[in-house]
C-alpha positions in Angstrom: 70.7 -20.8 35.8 67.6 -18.7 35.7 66.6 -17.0 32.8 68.0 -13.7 32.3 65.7 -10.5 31.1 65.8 -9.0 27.6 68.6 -6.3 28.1 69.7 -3.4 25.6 73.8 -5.2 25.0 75.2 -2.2 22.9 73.6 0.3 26.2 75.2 -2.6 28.4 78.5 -3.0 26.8 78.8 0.9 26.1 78.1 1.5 30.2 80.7 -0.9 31.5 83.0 0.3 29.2 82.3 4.2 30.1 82.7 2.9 34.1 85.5 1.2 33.3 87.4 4.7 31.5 85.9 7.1 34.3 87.3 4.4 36.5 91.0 4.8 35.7 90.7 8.3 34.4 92.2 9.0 38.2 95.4 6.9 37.3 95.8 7.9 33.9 95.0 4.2 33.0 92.4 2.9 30.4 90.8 -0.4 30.6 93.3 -1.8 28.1 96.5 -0.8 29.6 96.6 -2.3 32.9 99.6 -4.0 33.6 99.8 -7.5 33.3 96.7 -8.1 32.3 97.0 -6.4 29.3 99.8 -8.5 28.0 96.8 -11.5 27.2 93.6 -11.3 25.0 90.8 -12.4 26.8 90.0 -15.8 26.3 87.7 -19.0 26.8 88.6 -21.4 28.8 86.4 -24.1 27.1 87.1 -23.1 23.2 91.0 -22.1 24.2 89.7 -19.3 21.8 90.6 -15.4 22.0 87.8 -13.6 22.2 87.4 -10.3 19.2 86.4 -7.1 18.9 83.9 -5.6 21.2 84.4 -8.8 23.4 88.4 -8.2 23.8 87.2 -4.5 25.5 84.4 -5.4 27.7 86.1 -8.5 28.9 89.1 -6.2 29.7 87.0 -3.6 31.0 85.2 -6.0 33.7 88.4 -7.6 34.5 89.5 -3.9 36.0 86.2 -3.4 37.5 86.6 -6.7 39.2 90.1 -6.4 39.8 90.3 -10.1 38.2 94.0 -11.0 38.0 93.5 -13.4 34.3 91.3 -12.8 31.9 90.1 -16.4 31.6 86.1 -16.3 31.0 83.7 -19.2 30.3 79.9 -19.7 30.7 78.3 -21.5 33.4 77.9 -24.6 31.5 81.3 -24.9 29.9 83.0 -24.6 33.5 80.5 -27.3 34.2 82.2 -29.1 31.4 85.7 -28.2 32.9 85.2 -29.9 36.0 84.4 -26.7 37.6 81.9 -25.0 39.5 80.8 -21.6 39.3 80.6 -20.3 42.8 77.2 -18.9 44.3 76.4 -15.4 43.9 78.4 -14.7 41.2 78.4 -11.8 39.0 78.2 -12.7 35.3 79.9 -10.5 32.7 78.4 -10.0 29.4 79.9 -11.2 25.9 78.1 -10.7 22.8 77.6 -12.5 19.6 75.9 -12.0 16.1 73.4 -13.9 14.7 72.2 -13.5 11.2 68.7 -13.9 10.0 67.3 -13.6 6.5 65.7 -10.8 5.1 63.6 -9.6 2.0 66.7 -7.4 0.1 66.3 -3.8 -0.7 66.2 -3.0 -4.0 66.9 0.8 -2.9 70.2 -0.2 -0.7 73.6 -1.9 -2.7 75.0 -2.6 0.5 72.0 -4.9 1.3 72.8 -8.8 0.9 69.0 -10.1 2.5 70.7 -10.4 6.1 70.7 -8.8 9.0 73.0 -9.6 12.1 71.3 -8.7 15.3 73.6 -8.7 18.7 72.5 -11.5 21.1 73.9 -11.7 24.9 76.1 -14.2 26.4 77.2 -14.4 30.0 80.4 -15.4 31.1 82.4 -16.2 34.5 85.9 -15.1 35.1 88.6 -18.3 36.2 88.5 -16.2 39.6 84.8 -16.6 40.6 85.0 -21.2 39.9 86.1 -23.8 42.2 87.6 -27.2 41.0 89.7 -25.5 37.9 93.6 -25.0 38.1 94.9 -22.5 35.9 97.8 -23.5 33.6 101.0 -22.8 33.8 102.5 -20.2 31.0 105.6 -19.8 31.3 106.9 -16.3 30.7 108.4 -15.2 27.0 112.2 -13.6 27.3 112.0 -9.8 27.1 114.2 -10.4 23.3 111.8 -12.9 22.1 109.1 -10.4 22.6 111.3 -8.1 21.1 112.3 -10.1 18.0 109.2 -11.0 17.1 107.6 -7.6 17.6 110.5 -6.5 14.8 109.3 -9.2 12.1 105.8 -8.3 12.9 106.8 -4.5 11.8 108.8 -5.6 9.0 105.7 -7.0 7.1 103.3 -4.5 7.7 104.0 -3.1 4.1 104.6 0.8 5.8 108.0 1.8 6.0 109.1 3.2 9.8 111.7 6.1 9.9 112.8 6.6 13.0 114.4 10.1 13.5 113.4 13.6 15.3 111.1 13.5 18.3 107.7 13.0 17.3 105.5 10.3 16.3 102.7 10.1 13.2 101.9 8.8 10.2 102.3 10.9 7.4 99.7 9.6 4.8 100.8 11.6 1.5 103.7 9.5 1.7 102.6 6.2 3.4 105.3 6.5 6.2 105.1 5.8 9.8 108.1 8.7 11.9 109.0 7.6 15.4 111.4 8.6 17.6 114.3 7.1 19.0 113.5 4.4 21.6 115.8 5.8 23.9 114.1 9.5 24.0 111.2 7.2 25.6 110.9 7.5 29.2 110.7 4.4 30.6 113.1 4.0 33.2 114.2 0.5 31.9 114.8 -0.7 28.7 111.7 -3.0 29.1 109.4 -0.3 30.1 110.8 2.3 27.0 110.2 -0.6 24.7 106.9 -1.3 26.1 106.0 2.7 25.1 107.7 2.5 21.9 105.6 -0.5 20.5 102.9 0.7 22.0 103.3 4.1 19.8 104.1 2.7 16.9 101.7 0.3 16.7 99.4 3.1 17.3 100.7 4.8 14.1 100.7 1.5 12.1 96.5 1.2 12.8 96.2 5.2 11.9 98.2 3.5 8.4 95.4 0.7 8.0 92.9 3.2 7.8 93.8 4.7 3.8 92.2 3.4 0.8 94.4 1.0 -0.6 93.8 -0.6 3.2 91.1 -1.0 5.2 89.2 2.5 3.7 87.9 3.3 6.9 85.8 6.2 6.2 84.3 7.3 10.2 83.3 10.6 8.7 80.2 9.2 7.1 78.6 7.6 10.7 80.5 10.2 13.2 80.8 13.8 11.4 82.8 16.1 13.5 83.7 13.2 15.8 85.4 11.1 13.3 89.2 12.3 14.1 88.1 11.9 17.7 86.8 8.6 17.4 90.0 7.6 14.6 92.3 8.0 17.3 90.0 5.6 19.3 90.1 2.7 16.8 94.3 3.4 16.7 94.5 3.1 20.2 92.4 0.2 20.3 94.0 -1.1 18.0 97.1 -0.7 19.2 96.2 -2.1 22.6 95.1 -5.4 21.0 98.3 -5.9 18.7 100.6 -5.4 21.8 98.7 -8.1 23.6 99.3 -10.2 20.8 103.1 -9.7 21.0 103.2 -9.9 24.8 103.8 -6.5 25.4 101.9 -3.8 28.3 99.7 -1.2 26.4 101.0 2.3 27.4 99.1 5.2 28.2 99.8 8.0 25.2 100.8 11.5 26.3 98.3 12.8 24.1 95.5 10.6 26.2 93.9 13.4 28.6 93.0 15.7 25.5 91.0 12.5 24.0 89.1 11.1 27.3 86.7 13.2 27.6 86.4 13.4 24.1 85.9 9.5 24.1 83.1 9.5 27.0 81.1 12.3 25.4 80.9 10.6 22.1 80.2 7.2 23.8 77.6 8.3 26.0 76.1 9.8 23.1 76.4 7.0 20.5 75.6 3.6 22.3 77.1 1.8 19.0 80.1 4.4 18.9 82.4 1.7 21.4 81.0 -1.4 18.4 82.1 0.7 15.9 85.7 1.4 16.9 86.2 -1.4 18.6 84.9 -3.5 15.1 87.2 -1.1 13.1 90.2 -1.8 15.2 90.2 -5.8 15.1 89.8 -5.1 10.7 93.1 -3.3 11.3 94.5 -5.7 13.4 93.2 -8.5 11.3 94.8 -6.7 8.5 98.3 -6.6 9.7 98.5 -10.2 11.1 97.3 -11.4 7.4 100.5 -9.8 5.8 102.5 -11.7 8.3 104.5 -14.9 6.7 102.4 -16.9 9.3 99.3 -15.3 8.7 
């Protein structure tokens, strides 16, 4: 492999992921809720590792550009290292990582700790574009295992859910999440309604991550008048993420077409607005699976 030019990653990153919204804007799908695919975190094939944050979006957005069926990526060498061969011509996707170098401190800055963590480029094949590897076989999980362990995930979150009336929040003067009955949902299965219910709720339980007691995510500071717009960005991120992590298909919100171009005005304005949300999402993910029994 030749070596690649110097390359702007958060310009990079924040493009695909821009395509990847205007994309599906058409069939009121995002990059994180198409079906199937959304069900699985991207992951190495190499490591066997989940891939987080920024990475879990972009890797999701090139799958739908691609129209990749698995979102199974690894670099050139490590399919080399899998008995595999990256085929000719292909089309790398980018991944990045942080590397941290020392610095002199600033006296002047308390939040300065004499590093600085500078975003470096990876590239990465998808499973679809080697020869020589056979996927493995995963065997799908019973709709009511999904179910059951998408109900002890929600019992540990440490935010009570009343479920009543017919719309969904979180009220934050009280620390409740309100949804409505699953059966006012409509899915025209009981699959699909669950799928939109988790995928709400979820939704509401990330908005909850975001008070002080929490994760104290305070988006007015960096984004202003943007920072309710760009809020509902990190819930719906990371809502996307936590359903993948149960199994379940992220659902589009009704609520979606006032945000999108909402979303693509501030990220086309912000290069680092997609890092930040998408950063702030896995803290609230990360947050809830820690308060799990397992976790």
């Amino acid at each position: 492999m030749t070596n690649r030019p110097a390359i702007d990653v958060h310009q990079a990153v924040t493009d695909k992921i821009v395509a990847a919204i205007e994309a599906g804007v058409g069939k009121a799908r995002l990059p994180w809720q198409r079906a199937g695919l959304s069900t699985l975190l991207p992951k190495n094939a190499y490591t066997k590792h989940a891939y987080n944050g920024i990475n879990i979006l972009s890797l999701w957005a090139e799958a739908q550009v691609a129209d990749y069926p698995v979102s199974l990526w690894a670099t050139y060498r490590q399919w080399q290292e899998l008995g595999a061969q990256v085929r000719k011509g292909a089309k790398a996707a980018l991944v990045i990582f942080y590397k941290a170098y020392e610095v002199d401190p600033n006296p002047d800055d308390n939040n300065d700790d004499g590093q600085r963590r500078v975003a470096k480029a990876s590239w990465v094949f998808n499973v679809a574009q080697v020869d020589g590897y056979d996927l493995p076989e995963v065997p799908e999980r019973p709709f009511i295992a999904k179910r059951l362990e998408a109900e002890a995930f929600l019992a540990y979150i440490g935010v009570p859910i009343l479920v009543g009336g017919d719309q969904a929040y979180y009220r934050p003067s009280t620390d409740t999440i309100h949804m409505p009955d699953e059966r006012l949902f409509d899915g025209r299965t009981e699959t699909e309604r669950a799928d939109d219910w988790y995928s709400v709720v979820l939704h509401e339980a990330t908005h909850a991550t975001g008070v002080e007691k929490r994760c104290n995510r305070q988006l007015g500071k960096r984004f202003g008048d943007d920072a309710y717009c760009v809020e509902e960005l990190v819930a719906e991120l990371g809502s996307a993420m936590l359903m993948a992590h149960l199994g379940f298909s992220a659902q589009p919100r009704a609520d979606h077409a006032q945000y999108i171009a909402h979303w693509l005005a501030v990220l086309k304005a912000d290069k680092k607005a997609i890092f930040t949300a998408a950063a702030r999402a896995q803290e609230a993910v990360a947050y809830l699976l820690a308060r799990q029994p397992s976790g």
